[in-house]
N, C-alpha and C positions, 0 to 999 in steps of 0.2 A: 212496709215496702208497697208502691201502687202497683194495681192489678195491670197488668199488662195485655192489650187486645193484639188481635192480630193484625197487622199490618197489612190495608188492601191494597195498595200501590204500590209497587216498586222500581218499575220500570222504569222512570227516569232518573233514579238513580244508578241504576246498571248501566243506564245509557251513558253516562256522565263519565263515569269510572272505568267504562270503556274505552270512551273516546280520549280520556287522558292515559288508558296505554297504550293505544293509536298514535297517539302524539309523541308519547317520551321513544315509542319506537322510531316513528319517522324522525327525528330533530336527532336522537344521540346515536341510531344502530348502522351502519354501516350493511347494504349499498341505498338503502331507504331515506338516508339521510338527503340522499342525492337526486330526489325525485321532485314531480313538480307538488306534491302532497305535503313536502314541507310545508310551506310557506301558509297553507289555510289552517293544518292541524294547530301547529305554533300560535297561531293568531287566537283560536278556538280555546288552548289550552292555557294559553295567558290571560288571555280578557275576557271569559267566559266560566268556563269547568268548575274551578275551583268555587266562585263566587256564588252559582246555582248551587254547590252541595253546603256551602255554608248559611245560605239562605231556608234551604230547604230545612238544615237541622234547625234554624232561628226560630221560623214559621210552618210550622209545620201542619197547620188547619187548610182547610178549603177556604176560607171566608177571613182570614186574617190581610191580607192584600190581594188587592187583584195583581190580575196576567201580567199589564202592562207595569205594573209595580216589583211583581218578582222579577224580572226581565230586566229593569233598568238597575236594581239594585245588584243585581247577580253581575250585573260589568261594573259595574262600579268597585264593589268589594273582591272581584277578582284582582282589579289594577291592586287595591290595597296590601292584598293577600302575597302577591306575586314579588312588591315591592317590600315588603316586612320579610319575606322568605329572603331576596335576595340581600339582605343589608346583615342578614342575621350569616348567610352563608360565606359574605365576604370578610366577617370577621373569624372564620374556621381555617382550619389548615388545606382545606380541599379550595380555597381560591374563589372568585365569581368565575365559575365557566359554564359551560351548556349543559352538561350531565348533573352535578350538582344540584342545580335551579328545576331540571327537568324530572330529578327524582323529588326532591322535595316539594313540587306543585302538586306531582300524581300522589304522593301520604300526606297531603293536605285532605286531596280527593276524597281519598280511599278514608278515612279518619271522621270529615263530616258525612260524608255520607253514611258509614256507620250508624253514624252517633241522630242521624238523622229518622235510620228506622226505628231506635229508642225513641226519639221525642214521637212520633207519627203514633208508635203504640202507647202511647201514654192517652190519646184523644178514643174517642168511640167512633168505631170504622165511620161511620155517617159523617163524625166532622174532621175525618183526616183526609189529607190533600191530593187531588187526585188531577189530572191532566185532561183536557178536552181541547183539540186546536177550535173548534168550532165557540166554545167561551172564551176561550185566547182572543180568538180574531173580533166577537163580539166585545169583551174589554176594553179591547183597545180605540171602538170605534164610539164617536159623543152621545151620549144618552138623544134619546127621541123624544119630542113633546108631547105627552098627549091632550089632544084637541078634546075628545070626548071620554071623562073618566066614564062616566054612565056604560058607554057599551058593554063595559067588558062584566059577564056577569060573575057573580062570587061563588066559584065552584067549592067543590067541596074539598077539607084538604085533606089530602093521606096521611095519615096518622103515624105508618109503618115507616121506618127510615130503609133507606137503600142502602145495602149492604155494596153492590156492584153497580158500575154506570154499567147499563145493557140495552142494548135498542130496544123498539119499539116490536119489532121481529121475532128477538129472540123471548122475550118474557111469556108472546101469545104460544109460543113453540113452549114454552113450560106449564101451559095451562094455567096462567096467571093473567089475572084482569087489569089491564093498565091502565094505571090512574093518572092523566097531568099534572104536576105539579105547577100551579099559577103562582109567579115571581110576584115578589112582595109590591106593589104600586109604591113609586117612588115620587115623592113632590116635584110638582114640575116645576121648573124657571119659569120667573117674567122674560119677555122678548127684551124689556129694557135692559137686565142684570146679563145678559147674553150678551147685547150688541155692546155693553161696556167692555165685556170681556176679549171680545174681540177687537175692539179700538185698542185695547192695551195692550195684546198680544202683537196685533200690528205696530204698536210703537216703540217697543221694545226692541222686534226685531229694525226697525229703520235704524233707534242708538244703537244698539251691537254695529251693527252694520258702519253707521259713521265710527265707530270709535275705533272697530280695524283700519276700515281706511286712516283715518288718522295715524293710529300707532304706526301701519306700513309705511305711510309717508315720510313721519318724522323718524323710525327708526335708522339709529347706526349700525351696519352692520358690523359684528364682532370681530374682533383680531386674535387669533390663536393659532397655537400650533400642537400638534398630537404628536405624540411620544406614544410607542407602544410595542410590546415583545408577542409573538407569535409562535406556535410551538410546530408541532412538526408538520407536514402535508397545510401548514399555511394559513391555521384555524389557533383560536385562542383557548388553545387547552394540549392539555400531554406533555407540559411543562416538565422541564429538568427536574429532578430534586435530591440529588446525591451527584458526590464528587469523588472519583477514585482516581488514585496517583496515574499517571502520564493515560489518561484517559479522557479525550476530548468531549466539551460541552458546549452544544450546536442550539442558539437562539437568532431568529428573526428579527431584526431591530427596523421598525418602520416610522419613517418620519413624514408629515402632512402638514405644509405652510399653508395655512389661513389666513396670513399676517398684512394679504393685501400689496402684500411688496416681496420683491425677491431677499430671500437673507443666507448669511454666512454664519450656519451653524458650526460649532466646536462640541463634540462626541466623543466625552469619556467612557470605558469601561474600568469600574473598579471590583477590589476582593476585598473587603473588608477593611474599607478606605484607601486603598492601596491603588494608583492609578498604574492599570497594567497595556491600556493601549488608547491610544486618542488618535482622534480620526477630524479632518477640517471639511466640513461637509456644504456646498451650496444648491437651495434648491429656488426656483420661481416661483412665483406665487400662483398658488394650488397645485402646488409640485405634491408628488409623492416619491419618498426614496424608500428603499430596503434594500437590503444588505443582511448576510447570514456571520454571526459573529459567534469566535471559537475562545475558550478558552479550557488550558489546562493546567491543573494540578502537578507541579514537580516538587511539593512538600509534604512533610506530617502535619496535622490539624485536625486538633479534634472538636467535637460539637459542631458548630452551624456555620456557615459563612455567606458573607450575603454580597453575592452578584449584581451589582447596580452599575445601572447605566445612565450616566448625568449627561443633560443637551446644554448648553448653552448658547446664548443669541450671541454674536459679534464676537463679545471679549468673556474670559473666564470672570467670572464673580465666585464671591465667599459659598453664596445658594446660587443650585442649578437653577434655569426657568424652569427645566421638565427632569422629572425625575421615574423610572420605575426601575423595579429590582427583584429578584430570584431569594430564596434562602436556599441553601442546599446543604445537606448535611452529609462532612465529610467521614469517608468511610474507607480506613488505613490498609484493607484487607487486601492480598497482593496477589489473588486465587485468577486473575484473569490476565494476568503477566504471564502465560506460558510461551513466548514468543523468545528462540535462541537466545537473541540479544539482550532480553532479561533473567536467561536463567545462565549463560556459557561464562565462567572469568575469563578466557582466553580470550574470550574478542574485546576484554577491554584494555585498555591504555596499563602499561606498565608504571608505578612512580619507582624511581630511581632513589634507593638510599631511604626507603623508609623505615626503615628500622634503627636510623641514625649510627648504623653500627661500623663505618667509615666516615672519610670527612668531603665525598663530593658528592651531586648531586643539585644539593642543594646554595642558594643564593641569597645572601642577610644584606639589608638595605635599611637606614634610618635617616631621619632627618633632623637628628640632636647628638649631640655629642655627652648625652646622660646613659643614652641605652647601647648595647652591645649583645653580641650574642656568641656565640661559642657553645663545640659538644663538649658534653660531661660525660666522663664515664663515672661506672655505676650510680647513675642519678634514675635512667629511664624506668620500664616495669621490667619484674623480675633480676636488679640490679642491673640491667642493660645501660648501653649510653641510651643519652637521649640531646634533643638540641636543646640551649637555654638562651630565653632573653630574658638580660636584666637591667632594672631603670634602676641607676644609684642613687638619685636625685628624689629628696628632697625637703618638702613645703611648697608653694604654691605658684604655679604658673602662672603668668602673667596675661591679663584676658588678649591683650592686642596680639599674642602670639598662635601660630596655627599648635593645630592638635596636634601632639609627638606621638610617634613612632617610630616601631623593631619588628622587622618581618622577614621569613623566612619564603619564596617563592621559590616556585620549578614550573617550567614550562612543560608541558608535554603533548602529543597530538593523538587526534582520533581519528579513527579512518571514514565513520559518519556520526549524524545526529542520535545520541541514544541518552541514554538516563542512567548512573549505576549510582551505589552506597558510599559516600566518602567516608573511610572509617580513618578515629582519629584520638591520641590518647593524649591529654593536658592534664598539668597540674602545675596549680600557683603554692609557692611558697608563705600562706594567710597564713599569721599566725596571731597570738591576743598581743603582741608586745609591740608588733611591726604591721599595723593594720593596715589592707589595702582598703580603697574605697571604691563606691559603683562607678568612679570618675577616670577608673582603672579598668579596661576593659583586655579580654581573650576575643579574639576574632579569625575568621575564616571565612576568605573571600573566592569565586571561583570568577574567571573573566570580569574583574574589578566589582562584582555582586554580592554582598557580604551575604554569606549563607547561615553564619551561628555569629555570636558575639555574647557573653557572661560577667559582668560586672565581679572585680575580685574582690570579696566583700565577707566568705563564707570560708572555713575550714572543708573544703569539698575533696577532698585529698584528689587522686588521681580520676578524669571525666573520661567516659569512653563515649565519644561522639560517632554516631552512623547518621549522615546524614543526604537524602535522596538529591542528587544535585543534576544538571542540566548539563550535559557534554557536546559542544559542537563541531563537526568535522572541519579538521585543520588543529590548529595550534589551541591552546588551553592555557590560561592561567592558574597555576593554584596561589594561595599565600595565606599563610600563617601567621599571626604576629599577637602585639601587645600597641595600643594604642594608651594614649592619656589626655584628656580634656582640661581646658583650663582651670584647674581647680587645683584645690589641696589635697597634692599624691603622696606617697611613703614608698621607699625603695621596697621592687619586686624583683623576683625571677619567675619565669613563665616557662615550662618545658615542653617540649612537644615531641610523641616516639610511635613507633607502631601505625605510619601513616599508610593507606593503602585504596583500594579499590574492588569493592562486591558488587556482584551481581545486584538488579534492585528487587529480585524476588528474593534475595537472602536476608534483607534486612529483619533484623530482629523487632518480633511480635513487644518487645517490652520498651519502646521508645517513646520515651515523654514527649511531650509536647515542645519542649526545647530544644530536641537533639540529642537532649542525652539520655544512654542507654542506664537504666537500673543496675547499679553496683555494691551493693551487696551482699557480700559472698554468702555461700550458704555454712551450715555449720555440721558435720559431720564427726560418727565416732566407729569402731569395732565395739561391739557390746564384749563384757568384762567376760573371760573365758576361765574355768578350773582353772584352780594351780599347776595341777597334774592331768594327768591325761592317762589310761593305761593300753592305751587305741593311738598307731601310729599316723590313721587316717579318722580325720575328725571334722567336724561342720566348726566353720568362722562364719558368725552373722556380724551386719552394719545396717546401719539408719543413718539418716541424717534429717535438717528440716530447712526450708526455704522460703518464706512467707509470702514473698510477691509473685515471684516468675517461677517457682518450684524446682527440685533437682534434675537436672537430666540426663549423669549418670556418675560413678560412681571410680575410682583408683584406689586397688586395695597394695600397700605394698608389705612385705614382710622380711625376717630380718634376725638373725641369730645370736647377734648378741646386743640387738638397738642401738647401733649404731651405726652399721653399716647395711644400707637398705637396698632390697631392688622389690621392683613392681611384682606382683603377683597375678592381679587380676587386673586390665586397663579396660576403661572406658563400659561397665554394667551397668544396667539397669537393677540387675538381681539386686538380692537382702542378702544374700548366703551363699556358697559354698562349702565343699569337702576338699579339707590340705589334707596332704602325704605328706610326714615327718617322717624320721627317725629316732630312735631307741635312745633312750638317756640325754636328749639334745631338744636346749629350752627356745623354744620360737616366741617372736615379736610381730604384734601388727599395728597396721595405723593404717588410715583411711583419708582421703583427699576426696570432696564432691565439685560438681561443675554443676553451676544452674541453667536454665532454661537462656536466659539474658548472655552467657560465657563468663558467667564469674568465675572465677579458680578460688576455692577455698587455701588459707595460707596453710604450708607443710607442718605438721605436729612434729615439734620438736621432739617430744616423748612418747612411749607407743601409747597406745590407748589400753593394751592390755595383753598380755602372754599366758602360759604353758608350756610344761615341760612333758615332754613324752617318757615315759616309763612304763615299758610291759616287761619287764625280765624282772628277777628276786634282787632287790637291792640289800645294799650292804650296811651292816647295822657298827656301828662306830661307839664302841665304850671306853669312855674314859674314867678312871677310880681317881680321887682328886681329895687329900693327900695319900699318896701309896712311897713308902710304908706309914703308916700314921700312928698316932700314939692311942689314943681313944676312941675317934670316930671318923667318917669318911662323907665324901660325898661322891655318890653312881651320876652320870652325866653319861645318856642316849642323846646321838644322832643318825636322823631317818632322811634318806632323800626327797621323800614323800608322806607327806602328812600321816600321823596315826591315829588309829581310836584306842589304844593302851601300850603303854611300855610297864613290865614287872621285871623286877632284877631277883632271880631266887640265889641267895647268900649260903652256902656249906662249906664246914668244917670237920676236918677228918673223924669221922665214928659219929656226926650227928647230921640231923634231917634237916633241912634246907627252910629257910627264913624267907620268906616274902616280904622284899620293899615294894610298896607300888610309886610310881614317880610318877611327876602330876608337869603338864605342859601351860605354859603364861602365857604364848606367842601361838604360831599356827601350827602348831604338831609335830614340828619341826624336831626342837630339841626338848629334852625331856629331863628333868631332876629328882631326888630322891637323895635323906641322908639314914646313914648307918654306924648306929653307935652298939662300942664293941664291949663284950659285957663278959666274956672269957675266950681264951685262943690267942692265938698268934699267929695262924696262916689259915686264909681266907678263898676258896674258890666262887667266882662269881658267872651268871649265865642273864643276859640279858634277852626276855623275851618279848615281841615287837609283835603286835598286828596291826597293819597299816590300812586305809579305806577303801583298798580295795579285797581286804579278806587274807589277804599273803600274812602268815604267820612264819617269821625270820628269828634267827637267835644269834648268838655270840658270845664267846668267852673271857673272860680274864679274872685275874685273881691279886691279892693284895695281901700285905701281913704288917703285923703288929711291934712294934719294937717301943718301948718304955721308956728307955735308956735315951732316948732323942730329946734336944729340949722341945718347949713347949712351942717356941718361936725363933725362929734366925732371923739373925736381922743384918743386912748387908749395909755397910755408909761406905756411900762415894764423892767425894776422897775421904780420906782420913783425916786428914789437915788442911783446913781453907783457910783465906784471910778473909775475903770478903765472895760473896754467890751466892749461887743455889748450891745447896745441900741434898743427893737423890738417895731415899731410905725404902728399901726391899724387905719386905717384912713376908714370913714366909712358915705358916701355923703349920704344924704338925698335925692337929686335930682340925676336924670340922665347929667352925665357929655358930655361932646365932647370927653375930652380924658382924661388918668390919670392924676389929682393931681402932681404938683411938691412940693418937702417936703424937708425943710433946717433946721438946729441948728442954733443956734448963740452962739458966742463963736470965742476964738481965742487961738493957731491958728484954721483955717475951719475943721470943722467937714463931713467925708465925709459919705453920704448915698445912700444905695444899694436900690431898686427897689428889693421884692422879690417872690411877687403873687397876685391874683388876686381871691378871692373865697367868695362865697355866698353874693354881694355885697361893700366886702371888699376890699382896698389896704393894704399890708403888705410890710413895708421898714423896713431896719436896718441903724442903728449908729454906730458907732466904737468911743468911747470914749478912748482917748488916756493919759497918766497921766500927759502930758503937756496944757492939758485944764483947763483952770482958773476953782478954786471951785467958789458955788455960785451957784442961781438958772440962767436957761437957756431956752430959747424957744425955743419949736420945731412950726413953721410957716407951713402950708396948704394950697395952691393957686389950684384952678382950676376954670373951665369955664362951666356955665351949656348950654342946646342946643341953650336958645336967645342968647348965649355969652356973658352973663355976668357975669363979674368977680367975684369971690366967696374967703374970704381971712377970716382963721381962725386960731387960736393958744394955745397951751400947754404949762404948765412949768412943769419943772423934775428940779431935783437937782443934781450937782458936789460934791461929798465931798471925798476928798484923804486923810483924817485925820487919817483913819484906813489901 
């Protein structure tokens, strides 16, 4: 890294970096701007400043150029400086205006000049650059001839470089001996190379000279005219650059004929090609016109829009002659609409019949004899009527013929100029079989203005449009409809329900760029709650999720037997609450959410999830299954409420009690256990129950033994068929292993169904065919008791096909 010296000179660089915040104050600060000190700093700071501190970092020596050298280049390379700043500024989002230019010239400044006291200490103080007006004015002035070199004698030279320029004064004031320094003798001119220099200097100037004259003579003067926008207080800066709904945006438009001749201009203002006002403008030649031009926003639009204002000479052409333009970016936010008449519905216009839920109001008008319209009931939302047009027509329209349409209008009045929300619910019948096309349009027009329009093209089921629209005092057009372009259509129906009027601070924050509102719905549940409950008052929690516009609150309703509901909780925020039940009685919930946008989730046909309340000792339900039985049994507990063990203890007179334990498949509900009987004949049984909440319950009953029973009854209904079903009840004395298999005999095979299973019972069916031999028939009974052994019984019934 070089050794760095101290840098003796600074001062014209502080001067410099000065006088450029001298300048950026007077030209952009407000009331300095307005003084007569403009007009020299500006000059100073353009064609000067910059160029001297860029120079200085260039050159940084004493002896690298003279005075009159640094000085001409220092304006020169400011213009350069000034002019590369501005070209580079006018491609930024800050525009070419005075602030801009004027801060970027002073960090032009402030940056060489810097960079200037770096290059300065890189030299040895003796050869860095230092200021003298007295060498300045010498510089600039023609070297001297000298007539006699001889005179001047050759002093001696100081050896010592000079740290500081310092007078002659102050060094003797230091006790130091001043030595002159004799300037190096420089070669003189001949008189002749002189007087040459001057004949050409003179001749030069005389060409310059003729060759202005000439150009002035022969010049045309130009023909133009300016085009230009002005911001506020009349100055070219403080530009618009945001656009908020019915909030006005005030530009200066100024026109200057140069054109030599008086002309008739034509003064478009568009939005994003869109021409929103023209203007027929004549000015004289060297007229100047201005005019202050307004315009506002009565739509949604998101990102940029660009404000341009197109001039044109005489007659419109394809390209303006002049052209300049604004982008301003549109910003939907509705926080500065706190004015009655955008927040109050009562002061807006009533519509008549929007809810389509009668038949007046409204007015259907078409100019084909394909489309019709009529209300439908339960077509609209929430099975509501709603109005329908529909085109039955077709294939393809014929180009010579105008556009078709089906429209629904209502006139109605305002009492002034205001702006409200046209809200509005559509939906096309698109399906994949009967496709409509983009040649098929939804439309919505306000004072013949079409405000929405949607190609039917899409499965979009029901659109809920809010749309900001323009109301004029007096009468108002709405209209609604279904249009078709000449092209190849497919029969549609188009409905329209729920038409109305908001305030335009209400519109909804989640409105696309089309008009339509985000639909959605959200998705909503009751988290799963115990079975049981043994707390009459107990916490229901719900969630739900919503991924665009999120939920914004919540309808819990509940319900005794899930079927028949009422609300509970309407319109939360919360996750949770505490319900009060009662005692032995099973509750139902289900949950509805609403999002942010007004979506309504659809009603859950089934709950989301229940409990039953139980604080008292419940009652324990035994049933012994076969009683009396021949060998063995089967114990069957039921618990109203889940359990963690059922035991049946088994005694017979003069002996100590048998523990079955019985084992649950399902939720702890019912409970099984078998019991085979190994001596006795009369059985007392005690069913002992502890349920999950610790309640220990019991129960009696008892069973006996009889031998003498068969092993199986078997009931046939009828006795005598010709052709059926056959229904066989088969009905085991003992506890089985598994069901009974049950056959006919007969040919051909008789085939039988397996059909239930209740209070001890098996129940099969026969299908008797009229190809079975008449004659009596067995129906055969096999099964297996718990020791496994085989158990085989049988039935006779009769065939008879005689009748």
């Amino acid at each position: 890294m070089p050794l760095l010296k101290k840098c003796v000179f600074v001062e014209d660089l502080l001067a410099v970096t000065f006088l450029s915040c001298l300048g950026a104050l007077f030209v952009i600060v407000p009331p300095f701007n307005e003084t007569f000190l403009r007009i020299p700093l500006a000059l100073s700071l353009f064609f000067f400043v910059p160029g001297y501190a860029f120079i200085a970092a260039l050159f940084p020596g004493n002896k690298e150029i003279s005075g009159i050298e640094r000085f001409t280049l220092s304006v020169g390379f400011s213009i350069v400086l000034t002019v590369f700043a501005g070209f580079l500024i006018s491609l930024l989002p800050w525009g070419y205006r005075p602030a801009p230019i004027v801060i970027s010239v002073l960090g032009m400044t402030t940056f060489f000049s810097i960079l200037a006291i770096f290059t300065r200490k890189l030299r040895d103080e003796g050869e860095q650059f230092s200021f003298s007006v007295r060498e300045f004015i010498r510089s600039i002035q023609s070297d001297e001839i000298d007539e006699d070199p001889g005179e001047l004698e050759e002093a001696p030279v100081f050896t010592e470089k000079r740290r500081f320029h310092k007078s002659r004064s102050k060094v003797k004031a230091q006790g130091l001996k001043f030595q002159p320094v004799v300037p190096d003798k420089k070669p003189s001119r001949s008189p002749e190379i002189e007087r040459a220099l001057i004949i050409a200097l003179i001749g030069s100037i005389i060409i310059s000279t003729g060759m202005l004259a000439y150009a002035k003579m022969t010049y045309d003067e130009e023909k133009f005219t300016m085009l230009y926008l002005l911001g506020p207080n009349g100055k070219a800066e403080g530009y618009p650059n945001e656009s908020l709904i019915d909030f006005p945006i005030n530009v200066t438009v100024g026109i200057e004929n140069h054109e030599l001749q008086d002309i008739d201009y034509i003064l478009q203002m568009k939005v994003d090609g869109e021409v929103i006002e023209e203007s027929n403008i004549s000015i004289k030649d060297g007229g100047v016109w201005r005019d202050n031009k307004t315009y506002t926003r009565h739509e949604l639009k998101n990102g940029r829009s660009k404000l341009e204002f197109a001039l044109y000479k005489g007659n419109i052409n394809y390209t303006p002659y002049r052209s300049v333009h604004l982008y301003l970016e549109n910003n939907n936010k509705l926080t500065h609409l706190n004015e009655q008449k955008y927040t109050d519905i009562s002061l807006l216009p009533v519509i008549k019949n929007g809810g389509m839920e009668s038949t007046t109001g409204w007015t259907f008008n078409t100019n084909t004899e394909n489309m019709t319209g009529s209300y439908v009931n339960g077509s609209g939302l929430d099975s509501s009527s709603a109005y329908g047009i529909n085109n039955s027509y077709n294939g393809s329209i014929p180009e010579f013929l105008p556009e078709q349409f089906g429209e629904i209008s209502q006139r109605i009045e305002c009492k002034e100029d205001t702006m409200a929300v046209l809200s509005a619910f559509v939906k096309d019948d698109f399906n994949f079989t009967s496709q409509g096309t983009d040649h098929q349009l939804k439309y919505v027009t306000v004072n013949e203005k079409t405000v929405w329009s949607d190609g039917i093209s899409e499965d979009e089921g029901w659109q809920h449009l809010e749309i900001p629209v323009s109301l004029e005092a007096g009468m108002n057009n709405l209209t609604f409809g279904l249009k078709q372009k000449s092209e190849e259509i497919s029969p549609v129906e188009v409905l329209w329900d729920n038409i109305s009027f908001n305030p335009l601070a209400a519109v909804s924050p989640y409105v696309y760029e089309n008009g339509t509102v985000e639909t959605v719905p959200p998705v909503s549940s009751v988290l799963e709650l115990p079975e049981y409950t043994n707390s009459t008052t107990f916490n229901v929690y719900w969630n739900g999720t919503d991924n665009i516009s999120g939920i914004a609150y919540y309808s819990i309703d509940s319900s005794m037997d899930g079927v028949n509901w009422e609300t509970w909780i309407q319109r939360t925020a919360d996750n949770s609450s505490a319900f009060a039940g009662k005692h032995n009685q099973t509750y139902y919930f289900r949950s509805r959410a609403v999002d942010n946008a007004g979506n309504k989730e659809p009603e859950h046909l089934v709950p989301d999830t229940r409990t039953l309340v139980y604080t008292g000792t419940p009652k324990v339900i035994l049933d012994i299954t076969p009683n009396p039985c021949k060998t063995a049994t089967t114990f069957t507990v039921t618990y109203p409420v889940p359990l963690q063990a059922a035991v049946c203890l088994v005694t017979r007179d003069g002996f100590d009690s048998e523990s079955v334990e019985l084992t649950s498949s399902d939720d702890g509900i019912y409970w099984t256990g078998n019991y085979i009987v190994n001596a006795g004949n009369h059985f007392y049984v005690e069913a002992v129950c502890t349920d999950i909440f610790g309640n220990t319950v019991s129960t009696f009953d008892e069973f006996i033994v009889d031998t003498s029973i068969p092993d199986f009854e078997i009931d046939i209904t009828p006795k005598t068929i010709d052709v059926g079903y056959l229904k066989i009840n088969v009905t085991p004395s003992t506890t089985l292993k598994s069901r009974p298999s049950v056959s006919v005999s007969g040919t051909p095979a008789v085939n039988v169904t397996y059909l239930s299973y209740s209070d001890g019972s098996y129940l099969y069916e026969a299908r008797i065919k009229s190809a079975l031999n008449e004659g009596d028939h067995k129906v055969y009974v096999t099964g297996y008791d718990l020791d496994s052994e085989k158990i085989t019984v049988n039935s006779t019934f009769v065939v008879d096909h005689s009748g």
